[in-house]
C-alpha positions as CSV (number, residue, x, y, z in Angstrom):
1,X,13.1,-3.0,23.1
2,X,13.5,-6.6,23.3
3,X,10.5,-8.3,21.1
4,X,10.3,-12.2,21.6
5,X,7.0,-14.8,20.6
6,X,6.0,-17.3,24.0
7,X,4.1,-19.9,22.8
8,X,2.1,-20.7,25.3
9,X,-1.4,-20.5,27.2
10,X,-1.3,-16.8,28.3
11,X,-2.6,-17.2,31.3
12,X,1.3,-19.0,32.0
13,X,2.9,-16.0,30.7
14,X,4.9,-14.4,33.8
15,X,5.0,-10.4,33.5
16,X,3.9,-7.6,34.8
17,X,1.2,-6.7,32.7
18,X,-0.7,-8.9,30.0
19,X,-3.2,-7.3,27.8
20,X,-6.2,-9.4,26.1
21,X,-8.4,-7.7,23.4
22,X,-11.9,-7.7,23.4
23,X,-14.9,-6.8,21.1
24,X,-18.1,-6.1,21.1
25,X,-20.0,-8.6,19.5
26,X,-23.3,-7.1,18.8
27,X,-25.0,-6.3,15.6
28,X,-27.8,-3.7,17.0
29,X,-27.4,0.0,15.7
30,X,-29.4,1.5,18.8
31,X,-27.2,4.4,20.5
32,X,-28.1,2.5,24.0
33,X,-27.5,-1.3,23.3
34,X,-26.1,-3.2,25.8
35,X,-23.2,-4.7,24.1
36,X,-21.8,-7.8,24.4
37,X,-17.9,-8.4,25.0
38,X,-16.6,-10.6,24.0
39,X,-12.3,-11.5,25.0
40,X,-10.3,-12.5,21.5
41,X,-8.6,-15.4,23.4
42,X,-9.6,-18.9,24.5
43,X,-8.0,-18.8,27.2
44,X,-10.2,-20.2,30.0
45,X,-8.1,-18.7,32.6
46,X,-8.5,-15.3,31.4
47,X,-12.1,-15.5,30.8
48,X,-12.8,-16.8,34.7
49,X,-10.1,-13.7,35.8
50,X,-12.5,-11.4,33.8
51,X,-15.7,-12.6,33.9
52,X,-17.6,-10.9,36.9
53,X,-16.0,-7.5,35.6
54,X,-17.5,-7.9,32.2
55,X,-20.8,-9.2,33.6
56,X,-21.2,-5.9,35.2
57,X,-21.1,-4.3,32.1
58,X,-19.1,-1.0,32.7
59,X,-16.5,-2.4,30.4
60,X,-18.1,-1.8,26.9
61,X,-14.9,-2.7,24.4
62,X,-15.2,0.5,23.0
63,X,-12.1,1.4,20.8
64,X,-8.8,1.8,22.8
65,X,-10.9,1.5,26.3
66,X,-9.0,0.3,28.8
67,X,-9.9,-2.3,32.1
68,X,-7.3,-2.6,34.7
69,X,-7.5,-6.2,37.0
70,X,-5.1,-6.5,39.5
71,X,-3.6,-9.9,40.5
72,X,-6.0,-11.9,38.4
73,X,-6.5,-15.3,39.8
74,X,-5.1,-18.1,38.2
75,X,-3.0,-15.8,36.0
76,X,0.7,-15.6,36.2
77,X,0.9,-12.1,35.1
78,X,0.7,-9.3,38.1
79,X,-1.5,-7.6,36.4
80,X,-4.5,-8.1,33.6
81,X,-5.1,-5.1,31.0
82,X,-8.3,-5.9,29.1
83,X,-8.1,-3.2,25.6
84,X,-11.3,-2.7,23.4
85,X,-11.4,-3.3,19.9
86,X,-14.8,-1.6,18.6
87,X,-17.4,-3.4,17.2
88,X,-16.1,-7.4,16.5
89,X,-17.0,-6.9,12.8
90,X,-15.0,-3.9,12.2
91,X,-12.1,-5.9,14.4
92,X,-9.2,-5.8,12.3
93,X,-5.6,-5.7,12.0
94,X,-5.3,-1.9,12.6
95,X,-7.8,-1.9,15.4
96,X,-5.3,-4.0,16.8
97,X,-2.4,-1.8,16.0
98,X,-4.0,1.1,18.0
99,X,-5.2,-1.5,20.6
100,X,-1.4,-3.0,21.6
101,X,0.1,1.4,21.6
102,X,-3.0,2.0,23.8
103,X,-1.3,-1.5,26.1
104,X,1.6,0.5,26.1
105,X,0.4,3.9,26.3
106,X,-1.1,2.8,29.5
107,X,1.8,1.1,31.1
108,X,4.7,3.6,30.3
109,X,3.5,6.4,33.6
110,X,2.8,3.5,35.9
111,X,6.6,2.6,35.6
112,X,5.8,-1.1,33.9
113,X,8.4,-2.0,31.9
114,X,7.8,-5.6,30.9
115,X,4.7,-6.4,28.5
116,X,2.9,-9.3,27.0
117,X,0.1,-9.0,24.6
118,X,-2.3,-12.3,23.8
119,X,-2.2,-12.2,20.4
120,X,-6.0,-13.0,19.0
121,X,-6.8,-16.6,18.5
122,X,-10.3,-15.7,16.8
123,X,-10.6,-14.4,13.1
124,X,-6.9,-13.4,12.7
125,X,-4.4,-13.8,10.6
126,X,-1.4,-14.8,12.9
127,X,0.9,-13.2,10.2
128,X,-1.4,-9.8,9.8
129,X,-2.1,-9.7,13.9
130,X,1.4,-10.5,15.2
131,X,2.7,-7.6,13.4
132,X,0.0,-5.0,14.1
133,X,1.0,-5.9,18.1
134,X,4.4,-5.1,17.3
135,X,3.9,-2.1,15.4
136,X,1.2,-0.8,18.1
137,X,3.8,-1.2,20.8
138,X,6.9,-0.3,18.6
139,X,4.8,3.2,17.6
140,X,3.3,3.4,21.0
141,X,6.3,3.2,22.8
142,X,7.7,6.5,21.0
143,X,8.0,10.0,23.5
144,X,9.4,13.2,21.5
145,X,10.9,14.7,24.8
146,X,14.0,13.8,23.7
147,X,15.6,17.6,25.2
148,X,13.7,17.9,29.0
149,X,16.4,17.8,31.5
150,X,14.1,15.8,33.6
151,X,13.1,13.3,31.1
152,X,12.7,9.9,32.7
153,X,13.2,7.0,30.6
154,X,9.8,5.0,30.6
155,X,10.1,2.5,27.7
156,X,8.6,-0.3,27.4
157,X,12.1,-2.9,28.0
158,X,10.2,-6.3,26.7
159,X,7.9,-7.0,24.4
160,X,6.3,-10.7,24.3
161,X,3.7,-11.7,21.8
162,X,1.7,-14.5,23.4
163,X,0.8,-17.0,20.9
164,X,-1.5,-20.1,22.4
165,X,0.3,-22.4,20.5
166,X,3.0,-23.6,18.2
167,X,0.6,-24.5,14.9
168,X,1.2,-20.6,13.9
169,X,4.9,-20.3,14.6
170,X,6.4,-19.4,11.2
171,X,4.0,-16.7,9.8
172,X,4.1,-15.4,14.2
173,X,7.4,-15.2,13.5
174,X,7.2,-13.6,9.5
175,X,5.0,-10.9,11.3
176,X,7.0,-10.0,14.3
177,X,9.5,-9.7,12.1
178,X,8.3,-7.3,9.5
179,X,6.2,-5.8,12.4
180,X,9.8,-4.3,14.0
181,X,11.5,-3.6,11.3
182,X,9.0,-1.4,9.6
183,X,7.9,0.4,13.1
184,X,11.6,1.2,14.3
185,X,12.1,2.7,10.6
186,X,8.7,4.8,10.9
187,X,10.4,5.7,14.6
188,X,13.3,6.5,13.0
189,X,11.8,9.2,10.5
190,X,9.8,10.2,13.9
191,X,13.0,10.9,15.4
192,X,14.3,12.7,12.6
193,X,11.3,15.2,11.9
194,X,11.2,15.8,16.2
195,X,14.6,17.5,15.8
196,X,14.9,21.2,16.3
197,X,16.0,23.1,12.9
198,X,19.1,24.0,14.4
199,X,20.0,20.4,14.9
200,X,18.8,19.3,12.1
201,X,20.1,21.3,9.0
202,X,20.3,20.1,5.5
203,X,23.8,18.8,6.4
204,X,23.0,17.4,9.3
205,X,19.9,15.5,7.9
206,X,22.3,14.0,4.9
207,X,24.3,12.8,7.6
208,X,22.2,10.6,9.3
209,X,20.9,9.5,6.1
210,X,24.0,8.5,5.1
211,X,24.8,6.6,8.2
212,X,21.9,5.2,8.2
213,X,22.7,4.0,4.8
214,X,26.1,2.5,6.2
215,X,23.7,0.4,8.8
216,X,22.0,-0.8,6.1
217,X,24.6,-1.5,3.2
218,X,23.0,0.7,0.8
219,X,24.5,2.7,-1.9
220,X,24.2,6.9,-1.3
221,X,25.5,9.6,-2.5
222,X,25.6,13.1,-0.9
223,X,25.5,16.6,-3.3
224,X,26.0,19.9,-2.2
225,X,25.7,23.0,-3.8
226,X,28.3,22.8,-6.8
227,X,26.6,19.5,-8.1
228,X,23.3,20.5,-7.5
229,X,24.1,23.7,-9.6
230,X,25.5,21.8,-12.1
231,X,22.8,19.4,-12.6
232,X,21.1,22.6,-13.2
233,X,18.3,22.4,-10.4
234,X,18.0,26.0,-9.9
235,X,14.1,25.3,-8.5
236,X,15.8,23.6,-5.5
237,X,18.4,25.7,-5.3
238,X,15.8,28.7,-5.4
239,X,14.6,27.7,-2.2
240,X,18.2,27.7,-0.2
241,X,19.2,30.9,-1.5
242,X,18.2,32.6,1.5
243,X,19.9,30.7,3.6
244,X,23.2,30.7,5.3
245,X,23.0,26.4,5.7
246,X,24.1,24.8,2.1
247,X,21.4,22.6,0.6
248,X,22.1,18.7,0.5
249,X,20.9,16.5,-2.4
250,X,20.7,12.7,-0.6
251,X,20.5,9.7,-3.3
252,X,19.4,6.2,-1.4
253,X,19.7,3.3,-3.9
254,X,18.7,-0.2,-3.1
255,X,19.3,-2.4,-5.5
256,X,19.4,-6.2,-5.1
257,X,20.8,-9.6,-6.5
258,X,17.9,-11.0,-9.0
259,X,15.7,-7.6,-9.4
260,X,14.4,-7.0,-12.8
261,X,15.4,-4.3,-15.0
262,X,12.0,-2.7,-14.5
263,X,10.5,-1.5,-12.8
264,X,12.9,0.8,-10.7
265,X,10.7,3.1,-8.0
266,X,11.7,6.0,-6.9
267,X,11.0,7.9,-3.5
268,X,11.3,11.7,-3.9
269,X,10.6,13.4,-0.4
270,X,10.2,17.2,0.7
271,X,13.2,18.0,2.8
272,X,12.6,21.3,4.1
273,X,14.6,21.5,7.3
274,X,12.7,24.5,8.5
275,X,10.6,26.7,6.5
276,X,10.1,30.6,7.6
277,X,8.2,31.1,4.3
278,X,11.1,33.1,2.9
279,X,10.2,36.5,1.6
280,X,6.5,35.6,1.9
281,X,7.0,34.8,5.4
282,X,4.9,33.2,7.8
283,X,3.1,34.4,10.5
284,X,4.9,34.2,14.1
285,X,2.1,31.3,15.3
286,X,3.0,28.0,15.3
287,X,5.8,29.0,13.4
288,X,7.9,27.1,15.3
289,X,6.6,23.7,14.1
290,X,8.2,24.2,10.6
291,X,11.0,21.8,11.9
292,X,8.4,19.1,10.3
293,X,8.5,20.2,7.3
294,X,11.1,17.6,6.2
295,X,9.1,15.0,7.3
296,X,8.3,14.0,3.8
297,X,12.4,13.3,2.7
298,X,11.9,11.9,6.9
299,X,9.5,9.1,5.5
300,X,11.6,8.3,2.5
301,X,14.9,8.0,4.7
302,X,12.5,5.8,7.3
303,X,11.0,3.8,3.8
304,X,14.4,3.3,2.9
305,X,15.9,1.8,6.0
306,X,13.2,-0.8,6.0
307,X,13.2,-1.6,2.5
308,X,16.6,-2.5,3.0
309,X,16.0,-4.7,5.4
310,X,13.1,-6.4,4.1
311,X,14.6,-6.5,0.7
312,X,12.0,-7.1,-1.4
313,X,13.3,-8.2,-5.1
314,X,12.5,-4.5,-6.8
315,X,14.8,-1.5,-7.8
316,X,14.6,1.6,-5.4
317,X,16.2,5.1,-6.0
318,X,15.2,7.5,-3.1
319,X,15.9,11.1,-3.1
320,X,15.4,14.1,-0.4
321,X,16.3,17.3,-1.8
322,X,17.2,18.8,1.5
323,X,17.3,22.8,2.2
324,X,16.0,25.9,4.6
325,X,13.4,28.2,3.2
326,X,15.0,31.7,4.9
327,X,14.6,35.5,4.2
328,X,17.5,37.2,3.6
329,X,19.4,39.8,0.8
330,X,19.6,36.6,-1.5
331,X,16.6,35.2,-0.8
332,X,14.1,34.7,-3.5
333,X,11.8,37.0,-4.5
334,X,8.0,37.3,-5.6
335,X,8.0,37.5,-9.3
336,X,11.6,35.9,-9.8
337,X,12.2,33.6,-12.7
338,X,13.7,30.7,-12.1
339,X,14.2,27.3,-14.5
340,X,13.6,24.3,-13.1
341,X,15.9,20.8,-13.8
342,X,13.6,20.0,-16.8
343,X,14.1,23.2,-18.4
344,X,10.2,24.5,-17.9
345,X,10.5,28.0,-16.5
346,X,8.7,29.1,-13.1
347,X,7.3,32.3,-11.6
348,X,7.4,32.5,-8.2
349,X,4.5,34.1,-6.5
350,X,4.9,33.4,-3.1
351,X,8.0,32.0,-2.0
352,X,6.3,30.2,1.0
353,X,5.2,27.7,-2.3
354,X,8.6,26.1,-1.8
355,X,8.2,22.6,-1.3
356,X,6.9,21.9,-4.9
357,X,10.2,23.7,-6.1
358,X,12.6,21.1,-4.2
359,X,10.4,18.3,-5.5
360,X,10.1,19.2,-9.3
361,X,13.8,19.1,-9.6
362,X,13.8,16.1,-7.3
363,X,11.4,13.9,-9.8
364,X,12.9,15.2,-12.6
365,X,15.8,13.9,-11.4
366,X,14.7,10.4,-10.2
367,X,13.4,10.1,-13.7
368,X,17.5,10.4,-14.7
369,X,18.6,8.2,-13.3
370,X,16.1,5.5,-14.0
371,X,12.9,5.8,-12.3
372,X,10.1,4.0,-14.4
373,X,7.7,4.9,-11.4
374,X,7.2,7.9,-9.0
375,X,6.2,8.5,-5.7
376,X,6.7,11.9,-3.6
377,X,5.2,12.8,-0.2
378,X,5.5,16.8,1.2
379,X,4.2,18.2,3.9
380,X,2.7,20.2,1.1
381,X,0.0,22.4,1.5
382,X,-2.3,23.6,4.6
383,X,-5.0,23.2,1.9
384,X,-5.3,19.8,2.1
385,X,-5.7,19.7,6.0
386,X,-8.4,21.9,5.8
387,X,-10.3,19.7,3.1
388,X,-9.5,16.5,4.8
389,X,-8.8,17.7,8.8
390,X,-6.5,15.2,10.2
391,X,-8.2,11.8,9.4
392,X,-6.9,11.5,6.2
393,X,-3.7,12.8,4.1
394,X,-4.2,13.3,0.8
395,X,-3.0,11.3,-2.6
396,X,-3.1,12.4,-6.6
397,X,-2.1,10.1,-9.1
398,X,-1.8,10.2,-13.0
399,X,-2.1,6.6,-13.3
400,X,-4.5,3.9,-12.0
401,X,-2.7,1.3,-12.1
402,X,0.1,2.5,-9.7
403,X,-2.7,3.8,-7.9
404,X,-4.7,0.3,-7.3
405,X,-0.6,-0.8,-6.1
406,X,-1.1,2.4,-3.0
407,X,-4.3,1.3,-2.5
408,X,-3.9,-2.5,-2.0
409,X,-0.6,-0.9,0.6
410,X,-3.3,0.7,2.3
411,X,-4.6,-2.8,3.1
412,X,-1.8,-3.5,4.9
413,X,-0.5,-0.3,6.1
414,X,-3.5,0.7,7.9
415,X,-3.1,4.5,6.9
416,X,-5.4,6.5,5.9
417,X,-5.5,8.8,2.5
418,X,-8.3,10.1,0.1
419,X,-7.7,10.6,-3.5
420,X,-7.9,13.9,-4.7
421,X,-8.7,14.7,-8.2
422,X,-6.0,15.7,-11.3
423,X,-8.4,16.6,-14.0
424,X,-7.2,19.2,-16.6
425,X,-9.1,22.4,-16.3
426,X,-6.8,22.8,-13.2
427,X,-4.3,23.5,-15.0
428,X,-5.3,26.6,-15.8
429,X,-4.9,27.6,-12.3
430,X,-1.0,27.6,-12.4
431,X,-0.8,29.3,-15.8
432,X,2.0,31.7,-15.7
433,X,1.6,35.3,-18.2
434,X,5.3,35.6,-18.0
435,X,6.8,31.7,-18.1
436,X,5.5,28.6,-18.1
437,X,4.2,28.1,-15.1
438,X,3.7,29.7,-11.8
439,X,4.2,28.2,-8.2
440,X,0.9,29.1,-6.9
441,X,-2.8,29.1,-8.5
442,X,-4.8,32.3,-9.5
443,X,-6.8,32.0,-6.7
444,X,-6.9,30.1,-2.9
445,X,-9.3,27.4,-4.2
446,X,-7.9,24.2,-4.6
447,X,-4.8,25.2,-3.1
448,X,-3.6,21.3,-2.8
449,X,-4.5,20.3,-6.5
450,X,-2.9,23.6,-7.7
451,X,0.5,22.1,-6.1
452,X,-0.4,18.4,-7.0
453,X,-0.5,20.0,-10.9
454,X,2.6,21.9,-10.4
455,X,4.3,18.5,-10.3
456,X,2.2,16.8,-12.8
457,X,4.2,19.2,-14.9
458,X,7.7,17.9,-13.9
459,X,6.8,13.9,-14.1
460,X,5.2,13.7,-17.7
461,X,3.8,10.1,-18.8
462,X,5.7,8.3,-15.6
463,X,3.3,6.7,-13.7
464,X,3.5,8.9,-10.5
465,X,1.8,9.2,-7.1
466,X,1.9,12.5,-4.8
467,X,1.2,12.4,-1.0
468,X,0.7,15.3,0.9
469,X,0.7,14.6,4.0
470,X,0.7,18.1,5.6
471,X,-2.4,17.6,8.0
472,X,-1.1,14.2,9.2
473,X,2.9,14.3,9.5
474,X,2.5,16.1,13.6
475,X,0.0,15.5,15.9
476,X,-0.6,18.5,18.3
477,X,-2.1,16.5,21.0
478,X,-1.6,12.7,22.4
479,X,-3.7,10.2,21.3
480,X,-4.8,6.8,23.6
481,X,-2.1,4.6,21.3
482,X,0.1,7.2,20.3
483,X,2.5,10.5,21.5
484,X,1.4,14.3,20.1
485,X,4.4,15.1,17.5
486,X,6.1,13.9,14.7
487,X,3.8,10.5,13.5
488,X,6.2,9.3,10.7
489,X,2.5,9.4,8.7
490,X,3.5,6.9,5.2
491,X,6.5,5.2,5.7
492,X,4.6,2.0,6.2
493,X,2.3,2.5,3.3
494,X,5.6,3.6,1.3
495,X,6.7,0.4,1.7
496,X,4.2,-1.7,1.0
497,X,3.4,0.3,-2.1
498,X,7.4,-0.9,-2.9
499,X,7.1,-4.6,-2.1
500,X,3.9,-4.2,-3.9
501,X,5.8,-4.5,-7.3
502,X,7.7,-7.0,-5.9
C-alpha cells in the first residue's frame, strides 16, 4: 500500500473515497437523546456536503457507523464516507484506529482502491491521530484468504492522510511513520499465525524469522535439536517428542550503537506450530484452529521486525521456542518426569499443558544470555478467555514497576489487557508429590494463574511480565474495522512496552 500525507483542504483531495470522522457531542445519559454530530474537520466544504444528511438525524456517530454521500458537492473526492467516533469525550486515538479499518473495511467489496482519510483537526494530537489512521487502514486492510482459488485482490492500493495544513507536518509525518511500520509488522505476525500447520512447521517458521531478520539487519541464530539438547532444555524438547517435525529454537537480537548496558529485554513467545494436545489430546472441534497457537513467538517475530526498524536505543534478545505438540510412540506421557533448563524437575499431568514447557526453558534461557527484564506472551490457557471473554487478554507480573512500563504502552497501543493476580497461596496449586512441580494445578480453578505460576518458577527475581493472550490472538467472526482470524493481538503493545525503557 502506498501511504502518503496531502496537506491540503480535504475538500481538494481528488480520490475516490474520503472519509471524515464525526462524534457525538452530547453529554446526556438518557438511552433516547438526540445526539448531536458533530464532523472532526473544519472543513467548510465538507460540512455544507453533509449538512442536510446530518440534520435529519439518521446518522447518530455511533462507533464505527458508517454514512455513504455520493458525489458531494463542492468536494473533489467521488465519494464522501462520514465514520462515527462514539461519544466526542471518549473520542480518542484508538476510536480513531477502528474508525480509519471500518473506512477501509467499507471500501474493499465495493472495488475502491484509492483512500483519503481527513485526519482530525479538533482535540488531536497530529502525531497520536496520524498514526492511528494508518494503523486502522494498515490492520483493516488485512484478509486471511490467502488459499481460495477465487480470491480477488481487494486491497486498499493508496493511502492519503489529509492534513489541512502544513503547521503539523513533522510529527504527521513521525506518526505515519511509526503508524506503518508497526501495523505491517502486527500484519506480518498475522500472516504468520494464518498459515496452515503444514506450511508452517517449526522449520518453516525459523525460516521466515530468519529472513525476516536479513530484511531487517538483525543478528539470529537458529537451533535445532542437538543444541537445544545440549543446552539441556528437555521441557521444550518434551513437547516435540511426539513429533515427526524437529523443534527450532529462533534467537532475534537487536542491539544498537549507543544502548546501555542495562537494561537488555527479552521477548520469549509460545511457538507451538500446531497443538493436537499430545497424549491428552483434544477434542476433534475446532481443533483445527490450533495452527494459532504460535501466535505468541508470531508477536515476538512481528515485535521484532518493528523494533528494528524503529530502533529505539535499548537492548532486545527475542526468543520463540518453536515445536508441534503430537501423539505418537515417543510422545510424552502423563506422569513423565522431565527437568526443565533451570534444573527444577516437572511432572507432567496433561500433556495438552505444553506451552508453559517451551516457555520455561525459553525464559530461562533469555535470562542466559543477558536478559535483565522478561516478557512472554502464549496463547496459554482457554482459562483466561473464559474469565475475561474476548475484550481483554490477560497479564501477570512480579514486578510493578515493569508493570507501570505495559501499562503506560497500553496508552499508546490501544490494546486491551487486565491484570491478573500472582499472590502466593497459588502456589500450592502446582505442587508436585513426586518433583518439584507439576504442569497443571490440583484442580480446574484458576487454570490461567496456575500456568502464570508455573513460570513464576522459571524467572526468579527478574522483573517479568506474562501475556496470555489465548482469548484474543483469532477472531472467529469479522468485525466493522477488522477481518475474523489471526489479530496479531500485542505486537503493538510489545513494542511500546520496549521503547518504553528507551
Amino acid at each position: 500500500m502506498k501511504t502518503e500525507l496531502l496537506f491540503t483542504p480535504a475538500a481538494t483531495a481528488q480520490t475516490e473515497l474520503l472519509a471524515v470522522f464525526a462524534a457525538d457531542k452530547s453529554t446526556s445519559k438518557e438511552r433516547d437523546a438526540k445526539p448531536e454530530v458533530a464532523l472532526l474537520t473544519a472543513d467548510e466544504a465538507i460540512r455544507k456536503a453533509a449538512s442536510y444528511v446530518l440534520s435529519t438525524g439518521e446518522f447518530k456517530a455511533e462507533p464505527n457507523e458508517t454514512l455513504l454521500l455520493h458525489a458531494p458537492e463542492g468536494l473533489a473526492a467521488t465519494r464522501l464516507l462520514i465514520v462515527g467516533l462514539g461519544k466526542a469525550a471518549k473520542a480518542d486515538p484508538h476510536a480513531v484506529r477502528k474508525a480509519a479499518g471500518t473506512a477501509v473495511r467499507f471500501a474493499k467489496p465495493r472495488g475502491i482502491r484509492s483512500l483519503a482519510i481527513a485526519a482530525p483537526d479538533r482535540d488531536f494530537d497530529a502525531t497520536h491521530a496520524v498514526r492511528a489512521i494508518a494503523e486502522g487502514v494498515i490492520l483493516g486492510d488485512f484478509d486471511s484468504d490467502t488459499y481460495r482459488t477465487d480470491r480477488k485482490d481487494r486491497s486498499i492500493q493508496t493511502l492519503s492522510v489529509v492534513i489541512p495544513h502544513g503547521a503539523h507536518r513533522s510529527a504527521a509525518e513521525t506518526g505515519l511513520r511509526e503508524g506503518v511500520i508497526i501495523a505491517e509488522s502486527q500484519n506480518f505476525a498475522r500472516t504468520l499465525i494464518n498459515e496452515p500447520g503444514n506450511l508452517m512447521t517449526p522449520s518453516i517458521l525459523a525460516r521466515r524469522a530468519a529472513t525476516m531478520a536479513d530484511e531487517q539487519c538483525l543478528r539470529y541464530e537458529i537451533h535445532g535439536p542437538q543444541t537445544i539438547q545440549e543446552l539441556g532444555m528437555h521441557a521444550f524438547l518434551s513437547v516435540a517428542q511426539g513429533s515427526d517435525e524437529p523443534p527450532a529454537l529462533i534467537v532475534i537480537t537487536y542491539e544498537p550503537e549507543g544502548a546501555p548496558a542495562e537494561p537488555v529485554l527479552g521477548l520469549v513467545g509460545k511457538g507451538i506450530t500446531f497443538d493436537t494436545g499430545g497424549i491428552s489430546i483434544k477434542p476433534a472441534d475446532s481443533m483445527e484452529k490450533m495452527k494459532y497457537d504460535m501466535a505468541g513467538g508470531a508477536a515476538m517475530i512481528g515485535a521484532m521486525r518493528a523494533i528494528a526498524q524503529l530502533k529505539p536505543k535499548v537492548k532486545v534478545i527475542g526468543i520463540v521456542c518453536a515445536a508441534e505438540n503430537m501423539p505418537s510412540g515417543k510422545a510424552v506421557k502423563p506422569g513423565d518426569i522431565t527437568f526443565a533448563m533451570s534444573g527444577k524437575s516437572i511432572e507432567v499431568l496433561n500433556t495438552d499443558a505444553e506451552g508453559r514447557m517451551v516457555l520455561a526453558d525459553g525464559l530461562h534461557y533469555s535470562k542466559q544470555l543477558g536478559a535483565t527484564h522478561l516478557i512472554d506472551a502464549a496463547t496459554l490457557t482457554g482459562a483466561v478467555a473464559i474469565a475475561l471473554g474476548q475484550i481483554n487478554a490477560g497479564v501477570f507480573a512480579n514486578d510493578d514497576e515493569a508493570y507501570k512500563h505495559f501499562t503506560k504502552a497500553l496508552e499508546t497501543s490501544g490494546e486491551k489487557f487486565w491484570r491478573l493476580p500472582l499472590d502466593d497461596e497459588y502456589r500450592e496449586q502446582i505442587r508436585s508429590s513426586i518433583a518439584d512441580i507439576q504442569n497443571t494445578g490440583l484442580t480446574r480453578y484458576g487454570g490461567a494463574i496456575n500456568a502464570a505460576m508455573f513460570l513464576k518458577e522459571f524467572v526468579g527475581d527478574t522483573p517479568w511480565l506474562h501475556l496470555d493472550i489465548a482469548g484474543m490472538a483469532w477472531l472467529d467472526a469479522d468485525k466493522p474495522w477488522t477481518a475474523k482470524g489471526p489479530t496479531g493481538v500485542a505486537v503493538r503493545s510489545i513494542v511500546e512496552w520496549v521503547r518504553s525503557y528507551a
